[in-house]
C-alpha positions in Angstrom: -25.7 45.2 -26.9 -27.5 48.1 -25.5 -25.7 51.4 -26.5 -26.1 55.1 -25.0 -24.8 57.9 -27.5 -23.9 61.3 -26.1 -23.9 63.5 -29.2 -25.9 63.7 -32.6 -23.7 65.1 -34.9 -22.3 63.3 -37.5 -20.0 60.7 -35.8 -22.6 60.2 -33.5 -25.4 59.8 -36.1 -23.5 57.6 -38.2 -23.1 55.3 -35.6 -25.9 55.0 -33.7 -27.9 54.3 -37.8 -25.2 51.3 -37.8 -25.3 49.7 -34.7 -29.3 50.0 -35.3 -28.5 48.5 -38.9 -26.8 45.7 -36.7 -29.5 45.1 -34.4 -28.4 46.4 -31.2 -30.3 48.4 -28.6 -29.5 52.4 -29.2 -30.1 55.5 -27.8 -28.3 58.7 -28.5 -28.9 61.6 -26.7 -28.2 65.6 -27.6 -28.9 69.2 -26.1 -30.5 70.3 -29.6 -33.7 69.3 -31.3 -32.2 69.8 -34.6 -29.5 67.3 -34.6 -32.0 64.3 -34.6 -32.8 65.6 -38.2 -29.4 63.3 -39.0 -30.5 59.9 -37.8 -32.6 58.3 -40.6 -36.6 57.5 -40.5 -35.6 53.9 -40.4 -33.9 54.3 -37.1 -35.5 52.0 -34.8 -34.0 53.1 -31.4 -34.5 56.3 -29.2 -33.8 59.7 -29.7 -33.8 62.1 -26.5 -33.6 65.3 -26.0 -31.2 66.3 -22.7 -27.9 66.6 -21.7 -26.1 63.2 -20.8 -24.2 64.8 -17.9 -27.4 64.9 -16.0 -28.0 62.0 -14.2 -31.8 62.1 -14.3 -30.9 62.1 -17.8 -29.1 59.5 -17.9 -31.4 57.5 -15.9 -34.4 58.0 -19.0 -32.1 57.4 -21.2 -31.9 53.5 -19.2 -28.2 54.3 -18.7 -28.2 51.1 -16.0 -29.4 48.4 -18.2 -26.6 50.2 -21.1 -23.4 47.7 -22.1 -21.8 50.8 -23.3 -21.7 54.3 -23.5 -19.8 56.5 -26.6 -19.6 60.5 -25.6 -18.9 62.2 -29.0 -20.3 65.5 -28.9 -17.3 69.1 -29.8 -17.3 69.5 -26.4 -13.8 67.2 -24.6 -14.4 68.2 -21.6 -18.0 67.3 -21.4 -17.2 64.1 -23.4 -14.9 63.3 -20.7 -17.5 64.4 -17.7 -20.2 62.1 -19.3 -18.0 59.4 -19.6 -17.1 59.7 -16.0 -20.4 59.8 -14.9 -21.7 56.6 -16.8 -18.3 54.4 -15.4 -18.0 55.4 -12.2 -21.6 56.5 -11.2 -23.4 54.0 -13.4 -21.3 51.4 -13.6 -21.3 50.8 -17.5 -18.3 48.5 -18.6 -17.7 50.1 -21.9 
């Protein structure tokens, strides 16, 4: 499965190490450098820097070919935008 994370906290870290762990396609996306300090050095997937409700974003972060996309950042109301954004613009089923 090809994931898209929106947020690199710790939820979002956590989860993007164990669908990596299970062999699926990740990439998590967050606004602050810092945050990627979370995902381990084993982490096979991508890490980018950008906001995930920008669609050009989006877009480098290969949000068309993604089977699912998780928005768990503080922020509900972006969560909810981002989510919005990858159903209805991009067509992602999860």
């Amino acid at each position: 499965m090809n994931v898209v994370i929106m947020g690199c906290g710790r939820v979002g870290a956590e989860l993007a190490r164990l669908l990596d762990a299970e062999g699926h396609k990740v990439t998590i996306l967050d606004i602050e450098p810092d945050s990627f300090d979370k995902i381990p050095p084993d982490f096979k997937g991508i890490a980018l820097l950008g906001d995930a409700t920008d669609e050009q974003v989006l877009k480098k972060a290969n949000i068309t070919e993604a089977d699912a996309f998780v928005a768990v950042t503080r922020e509900d109301d972006k969560n909810a935008m981002a989510a919005q954004i990858a159903k209805q613009i991009f067509n992602v089923p999860k």
